[in-house]
PDB file as gemmi writes it, atoms N, CA and C in Angstrom:
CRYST1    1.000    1.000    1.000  90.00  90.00  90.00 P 1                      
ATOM      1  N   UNK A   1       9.801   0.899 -27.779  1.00  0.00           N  
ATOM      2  CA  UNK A   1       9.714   1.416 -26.426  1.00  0.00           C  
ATOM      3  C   UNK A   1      10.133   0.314 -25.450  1.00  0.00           C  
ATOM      4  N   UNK A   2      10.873   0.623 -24.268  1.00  0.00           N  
ATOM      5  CA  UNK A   2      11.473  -0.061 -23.803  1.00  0.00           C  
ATOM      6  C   UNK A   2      10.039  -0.805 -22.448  1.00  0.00           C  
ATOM      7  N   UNK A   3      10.326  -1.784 -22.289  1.00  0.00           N  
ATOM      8  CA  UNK A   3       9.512  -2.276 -20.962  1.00  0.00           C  
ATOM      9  C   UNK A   3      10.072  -1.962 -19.883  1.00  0.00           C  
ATOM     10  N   UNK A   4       8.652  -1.090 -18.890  1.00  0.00           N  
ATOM     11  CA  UNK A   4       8.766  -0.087 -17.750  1.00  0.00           C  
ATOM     12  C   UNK A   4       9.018  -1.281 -16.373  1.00  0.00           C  
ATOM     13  N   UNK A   5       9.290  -1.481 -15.000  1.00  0.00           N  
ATOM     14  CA  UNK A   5       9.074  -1.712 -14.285  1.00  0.00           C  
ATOM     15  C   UNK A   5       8.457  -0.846 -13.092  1.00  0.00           C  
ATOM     16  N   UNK A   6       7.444  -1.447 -12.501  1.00  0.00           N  
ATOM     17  CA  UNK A   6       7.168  -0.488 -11.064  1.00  0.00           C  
ATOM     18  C   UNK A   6       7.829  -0.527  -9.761  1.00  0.00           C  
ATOM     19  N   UNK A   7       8.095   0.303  -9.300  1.00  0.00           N  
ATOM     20  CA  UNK A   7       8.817  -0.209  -7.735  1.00  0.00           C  
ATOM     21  C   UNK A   7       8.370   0.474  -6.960  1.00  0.00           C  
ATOM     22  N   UNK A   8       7.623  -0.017  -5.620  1.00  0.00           N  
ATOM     23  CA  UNK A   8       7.330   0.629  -4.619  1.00  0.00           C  
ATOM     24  C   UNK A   8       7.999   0.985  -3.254  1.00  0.00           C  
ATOM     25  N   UNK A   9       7.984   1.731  -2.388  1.00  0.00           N  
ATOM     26  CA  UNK A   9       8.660   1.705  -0.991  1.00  0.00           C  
ATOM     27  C   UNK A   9       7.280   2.591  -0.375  1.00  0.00           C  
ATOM     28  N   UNK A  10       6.438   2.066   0.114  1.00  0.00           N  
ATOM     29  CA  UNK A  10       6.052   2.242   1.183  1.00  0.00           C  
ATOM     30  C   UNK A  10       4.357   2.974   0.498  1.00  0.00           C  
ATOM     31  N   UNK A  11       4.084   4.040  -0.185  1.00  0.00           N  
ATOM     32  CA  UNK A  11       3.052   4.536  -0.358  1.00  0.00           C  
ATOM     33  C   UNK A  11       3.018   5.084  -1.832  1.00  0.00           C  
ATOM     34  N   UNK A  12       5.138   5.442  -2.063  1.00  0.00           N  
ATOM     35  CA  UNK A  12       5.430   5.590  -3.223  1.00  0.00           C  
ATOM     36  C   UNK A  12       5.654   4.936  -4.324  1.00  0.00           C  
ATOM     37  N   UNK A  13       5.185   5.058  -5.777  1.00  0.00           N  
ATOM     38  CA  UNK A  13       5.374   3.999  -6.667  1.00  0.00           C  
ATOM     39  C   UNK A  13       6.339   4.811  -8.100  1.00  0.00           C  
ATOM     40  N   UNK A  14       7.084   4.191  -8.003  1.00  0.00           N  
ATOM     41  CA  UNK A  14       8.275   4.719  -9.380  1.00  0.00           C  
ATOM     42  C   UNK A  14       8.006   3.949 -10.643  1.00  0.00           C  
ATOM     43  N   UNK A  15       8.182   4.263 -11.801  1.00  0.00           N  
ATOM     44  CA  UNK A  15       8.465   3.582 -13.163  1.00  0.00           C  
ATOM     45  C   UNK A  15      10.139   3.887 -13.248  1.00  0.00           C  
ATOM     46  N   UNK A  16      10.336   2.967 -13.546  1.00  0.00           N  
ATOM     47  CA  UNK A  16      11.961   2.567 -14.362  1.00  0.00           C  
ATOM     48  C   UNK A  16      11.634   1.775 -15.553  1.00  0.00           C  
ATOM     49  N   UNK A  17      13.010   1.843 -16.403  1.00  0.00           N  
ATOM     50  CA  UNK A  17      13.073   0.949 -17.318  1.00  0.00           C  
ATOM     51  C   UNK A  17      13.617  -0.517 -16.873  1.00  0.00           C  
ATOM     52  N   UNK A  18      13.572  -1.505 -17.800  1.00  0.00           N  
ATOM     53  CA  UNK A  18      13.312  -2.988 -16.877  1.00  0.00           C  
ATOM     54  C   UNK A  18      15.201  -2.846 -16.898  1.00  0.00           C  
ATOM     55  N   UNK A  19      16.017  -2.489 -18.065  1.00  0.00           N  
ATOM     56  CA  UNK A  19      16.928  -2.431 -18.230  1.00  0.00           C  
ATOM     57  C   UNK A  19      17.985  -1.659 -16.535  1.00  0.00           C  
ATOM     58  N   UNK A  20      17.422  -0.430 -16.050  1.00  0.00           N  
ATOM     59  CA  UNK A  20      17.582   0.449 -15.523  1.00  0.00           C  
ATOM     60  C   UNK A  20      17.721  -0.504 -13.884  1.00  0.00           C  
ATOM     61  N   UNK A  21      16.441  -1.216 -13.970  1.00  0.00           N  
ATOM     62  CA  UNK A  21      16.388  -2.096 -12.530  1.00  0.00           C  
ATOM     63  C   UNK A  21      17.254  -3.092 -12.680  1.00  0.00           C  
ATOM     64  N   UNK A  22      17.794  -4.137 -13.949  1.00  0.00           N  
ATOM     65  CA  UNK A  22      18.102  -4.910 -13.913  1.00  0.00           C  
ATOM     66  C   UNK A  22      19.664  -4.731 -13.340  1.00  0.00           C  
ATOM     67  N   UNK A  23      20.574  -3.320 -13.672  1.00  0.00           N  
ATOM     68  CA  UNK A  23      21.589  -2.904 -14.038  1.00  0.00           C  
ATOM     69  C   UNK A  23      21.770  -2.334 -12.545  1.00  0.00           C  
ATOM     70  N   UNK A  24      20.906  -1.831 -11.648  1.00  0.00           N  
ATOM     71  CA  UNK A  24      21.044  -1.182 -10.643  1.00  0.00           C  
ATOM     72  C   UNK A  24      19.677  -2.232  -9.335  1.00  0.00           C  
ATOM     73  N   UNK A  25      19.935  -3.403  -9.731  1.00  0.00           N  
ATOM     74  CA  UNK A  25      18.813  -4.444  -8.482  1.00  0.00           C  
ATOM     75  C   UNK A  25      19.615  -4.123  -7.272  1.00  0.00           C  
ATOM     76  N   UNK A  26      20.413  -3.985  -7.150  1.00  0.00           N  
ATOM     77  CA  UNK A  26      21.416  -4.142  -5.747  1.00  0.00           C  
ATOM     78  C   UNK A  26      20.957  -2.424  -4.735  1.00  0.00           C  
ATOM     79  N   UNK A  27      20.983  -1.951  -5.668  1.00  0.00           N  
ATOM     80  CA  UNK A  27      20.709   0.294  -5.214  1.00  0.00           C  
ATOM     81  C   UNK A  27      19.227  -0.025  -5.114  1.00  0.00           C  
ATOM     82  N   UNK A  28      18.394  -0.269  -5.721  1.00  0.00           N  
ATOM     83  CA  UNK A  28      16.575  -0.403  -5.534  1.00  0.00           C  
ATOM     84  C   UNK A  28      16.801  -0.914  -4.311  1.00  0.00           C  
ATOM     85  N   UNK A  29      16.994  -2.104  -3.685  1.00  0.00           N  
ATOM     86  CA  UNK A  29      16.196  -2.749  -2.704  1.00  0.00           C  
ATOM     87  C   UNK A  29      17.546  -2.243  -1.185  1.00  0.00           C  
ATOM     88  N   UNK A  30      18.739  -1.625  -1.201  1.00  0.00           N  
ATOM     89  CA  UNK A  30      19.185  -1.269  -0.394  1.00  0.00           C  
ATOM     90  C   UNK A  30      18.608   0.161  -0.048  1.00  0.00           C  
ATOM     91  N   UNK A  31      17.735   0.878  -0.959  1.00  0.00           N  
ATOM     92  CA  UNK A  31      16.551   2.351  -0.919  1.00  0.00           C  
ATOM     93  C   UNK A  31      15.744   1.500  -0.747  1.00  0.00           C  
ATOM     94  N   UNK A  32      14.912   0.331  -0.405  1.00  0.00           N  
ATOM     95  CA  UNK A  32      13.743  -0.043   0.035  1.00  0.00           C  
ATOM     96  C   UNK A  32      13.039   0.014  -0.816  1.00  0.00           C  
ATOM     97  N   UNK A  33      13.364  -0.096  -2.356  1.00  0.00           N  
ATOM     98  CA  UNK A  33      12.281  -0.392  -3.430  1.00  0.00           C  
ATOM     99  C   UNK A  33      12.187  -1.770  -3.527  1.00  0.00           C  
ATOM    100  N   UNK A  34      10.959  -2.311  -3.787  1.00  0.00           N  
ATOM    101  CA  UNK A  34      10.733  -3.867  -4.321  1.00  0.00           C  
ATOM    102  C   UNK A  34       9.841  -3.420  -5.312  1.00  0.00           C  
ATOM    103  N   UNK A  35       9.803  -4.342  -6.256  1.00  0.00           N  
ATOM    104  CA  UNK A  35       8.852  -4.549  -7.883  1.00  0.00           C  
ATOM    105  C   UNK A  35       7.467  -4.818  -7.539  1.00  0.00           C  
ATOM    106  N   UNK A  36       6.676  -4.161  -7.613  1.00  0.00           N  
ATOM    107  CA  UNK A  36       4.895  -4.197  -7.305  1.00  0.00           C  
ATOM    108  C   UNK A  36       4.561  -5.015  -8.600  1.00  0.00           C  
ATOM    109  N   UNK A  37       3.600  -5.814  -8.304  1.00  0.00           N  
ATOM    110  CA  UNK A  37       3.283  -6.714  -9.002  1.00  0.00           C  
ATOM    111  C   UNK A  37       1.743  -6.233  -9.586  1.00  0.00           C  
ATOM    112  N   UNK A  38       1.553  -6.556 -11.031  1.00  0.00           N  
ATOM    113  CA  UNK A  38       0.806  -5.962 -11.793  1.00  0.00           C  
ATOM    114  C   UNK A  38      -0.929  -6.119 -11.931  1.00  0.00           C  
ATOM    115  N   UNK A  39      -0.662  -7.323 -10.776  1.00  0.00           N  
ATOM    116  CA  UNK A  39      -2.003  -7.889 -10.610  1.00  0.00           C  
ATOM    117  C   UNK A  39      -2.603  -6.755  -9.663  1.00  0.00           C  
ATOM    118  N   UNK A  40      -3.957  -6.707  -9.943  1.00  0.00           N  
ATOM    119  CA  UNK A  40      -4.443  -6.122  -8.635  1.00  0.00           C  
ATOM    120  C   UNK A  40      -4.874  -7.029  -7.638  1.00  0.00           C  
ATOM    121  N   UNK A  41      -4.330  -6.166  -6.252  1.00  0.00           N  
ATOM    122  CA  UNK A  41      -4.682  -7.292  -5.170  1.00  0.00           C  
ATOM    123  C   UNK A  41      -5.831  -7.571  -4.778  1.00  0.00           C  
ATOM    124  N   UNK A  42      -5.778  -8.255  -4.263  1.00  0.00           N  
ATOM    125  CA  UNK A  42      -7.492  -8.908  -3.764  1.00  0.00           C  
ATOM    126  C   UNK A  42      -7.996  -8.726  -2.796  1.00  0.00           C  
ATOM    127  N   UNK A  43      -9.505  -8.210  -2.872  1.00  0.00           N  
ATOM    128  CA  UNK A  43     -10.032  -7.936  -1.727  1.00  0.00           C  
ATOM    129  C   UNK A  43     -10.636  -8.593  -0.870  1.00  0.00           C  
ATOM    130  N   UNK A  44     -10.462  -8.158   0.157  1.00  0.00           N  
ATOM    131  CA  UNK A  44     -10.831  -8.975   1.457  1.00  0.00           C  
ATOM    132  C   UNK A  44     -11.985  -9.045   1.938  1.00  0.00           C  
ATOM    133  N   UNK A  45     -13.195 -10.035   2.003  1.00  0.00           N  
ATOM    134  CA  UNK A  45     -14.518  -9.832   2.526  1.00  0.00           C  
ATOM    135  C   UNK A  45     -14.362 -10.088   3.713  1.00  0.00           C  
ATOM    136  N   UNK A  46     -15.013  -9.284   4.618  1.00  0.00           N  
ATOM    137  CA  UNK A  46     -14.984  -8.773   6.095  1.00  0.00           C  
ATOM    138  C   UNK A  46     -16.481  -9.173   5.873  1.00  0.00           C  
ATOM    139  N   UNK A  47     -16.872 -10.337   7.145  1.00  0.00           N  
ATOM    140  CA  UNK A  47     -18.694 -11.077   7.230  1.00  0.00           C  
ATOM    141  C   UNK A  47     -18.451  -9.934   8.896  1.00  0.00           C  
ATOM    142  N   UNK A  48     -19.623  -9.125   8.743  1.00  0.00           N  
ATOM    143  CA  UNK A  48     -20.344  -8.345   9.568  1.00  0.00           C  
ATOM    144  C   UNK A  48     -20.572  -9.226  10.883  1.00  0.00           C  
ATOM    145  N   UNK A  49     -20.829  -9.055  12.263  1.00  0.00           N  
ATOM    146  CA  UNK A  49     -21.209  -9.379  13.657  1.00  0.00           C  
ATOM    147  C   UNK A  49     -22.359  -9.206  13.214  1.00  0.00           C  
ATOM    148  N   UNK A  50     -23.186 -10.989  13.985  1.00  0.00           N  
ATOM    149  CA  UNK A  50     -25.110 -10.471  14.352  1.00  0.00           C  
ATOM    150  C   UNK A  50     -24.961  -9.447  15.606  1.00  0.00           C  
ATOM    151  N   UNK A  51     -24.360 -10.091  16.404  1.00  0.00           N  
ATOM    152  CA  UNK A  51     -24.488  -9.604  17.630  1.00  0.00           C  
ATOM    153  C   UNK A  51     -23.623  -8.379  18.262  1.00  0.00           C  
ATOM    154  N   UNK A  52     -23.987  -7.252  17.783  1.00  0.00           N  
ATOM    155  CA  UNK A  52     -23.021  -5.881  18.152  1.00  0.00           C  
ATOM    156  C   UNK A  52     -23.979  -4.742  18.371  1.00  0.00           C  
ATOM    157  N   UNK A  53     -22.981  -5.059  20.146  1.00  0.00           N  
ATOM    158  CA  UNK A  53     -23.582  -3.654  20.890  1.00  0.00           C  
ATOM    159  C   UNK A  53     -23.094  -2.360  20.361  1.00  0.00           C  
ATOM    160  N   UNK A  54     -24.433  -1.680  19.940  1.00  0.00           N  
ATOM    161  CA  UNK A  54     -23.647   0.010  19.472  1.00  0.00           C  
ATOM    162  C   UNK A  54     -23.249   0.689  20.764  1.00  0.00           C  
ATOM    163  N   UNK A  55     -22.317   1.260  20.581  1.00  0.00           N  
ATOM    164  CA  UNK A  55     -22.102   2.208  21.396  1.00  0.00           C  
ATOM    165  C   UNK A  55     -22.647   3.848  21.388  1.00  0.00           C  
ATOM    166  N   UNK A  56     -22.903   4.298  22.642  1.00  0.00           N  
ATOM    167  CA  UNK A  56     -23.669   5.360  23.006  1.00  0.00           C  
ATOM    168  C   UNK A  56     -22.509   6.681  22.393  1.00  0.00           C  
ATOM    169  N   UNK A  57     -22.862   7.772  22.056  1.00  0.00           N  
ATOM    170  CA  UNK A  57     -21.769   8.744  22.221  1.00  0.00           C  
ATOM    171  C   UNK A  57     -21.222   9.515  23.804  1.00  0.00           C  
ATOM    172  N   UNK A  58     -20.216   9.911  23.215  1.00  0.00           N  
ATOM    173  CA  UNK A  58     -20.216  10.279  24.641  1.00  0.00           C  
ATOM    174  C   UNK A  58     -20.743  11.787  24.707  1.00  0.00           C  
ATOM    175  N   UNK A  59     -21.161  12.034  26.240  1.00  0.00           N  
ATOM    176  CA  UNK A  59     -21.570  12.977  27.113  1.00  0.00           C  
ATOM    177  C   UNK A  59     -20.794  14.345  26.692  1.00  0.00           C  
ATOM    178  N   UNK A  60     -20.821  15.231  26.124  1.00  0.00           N  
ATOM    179  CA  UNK A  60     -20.113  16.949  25.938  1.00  0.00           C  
ATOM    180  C   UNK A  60     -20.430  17.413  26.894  1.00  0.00           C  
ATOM    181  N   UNK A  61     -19.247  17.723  27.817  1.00  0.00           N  
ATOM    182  CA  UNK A  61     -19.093  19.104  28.774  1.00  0.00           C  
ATOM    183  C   UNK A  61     -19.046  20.414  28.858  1.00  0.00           C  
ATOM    184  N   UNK A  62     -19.516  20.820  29.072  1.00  0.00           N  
ATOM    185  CA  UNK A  62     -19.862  22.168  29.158  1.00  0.00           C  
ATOM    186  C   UNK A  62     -18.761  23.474  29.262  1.00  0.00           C  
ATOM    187  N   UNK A  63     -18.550  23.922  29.007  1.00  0.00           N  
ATOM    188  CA  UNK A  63     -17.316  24.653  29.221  1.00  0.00           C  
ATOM    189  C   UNK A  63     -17.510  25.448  30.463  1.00  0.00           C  
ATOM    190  N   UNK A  64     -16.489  26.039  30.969  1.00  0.00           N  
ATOM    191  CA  UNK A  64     -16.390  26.733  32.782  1.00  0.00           C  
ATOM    192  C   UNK A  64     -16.159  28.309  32.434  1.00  0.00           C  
TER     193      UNK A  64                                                      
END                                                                             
């Protein structure tokens, strides 16, 4: 079995063969594909505010 590559553009992710990308690199990245990398990315710790004013909701009007 041949080794797959992934390529993404934007939200979409394709499998190709590695052969398929290697033969056509120039057509992938002029369509806005680049090779997604196999790692998963890393997440980001976001440290919480002590000090945060909640906000009130707002006021519903009444209809006329």
């Amino acid at each position: 079995m041949e080794e797959m590559v992934s390529l993404k553009k934007g939200s979409k992710i394709i499998k190709r063969t590695k052969a398929n990308y290697e033969a056509n690199t120039q057509h992938w990245k002029n369509r806005g594909f680049s090779v997604v990398n196999d790692k998963a990315p890393e997440k980001k710790i976001v440290e919480k505010a002590k000090n945060v004013v909640k906000l009130k909701p707002k006021k519903k009007k009444g209809k006329k």
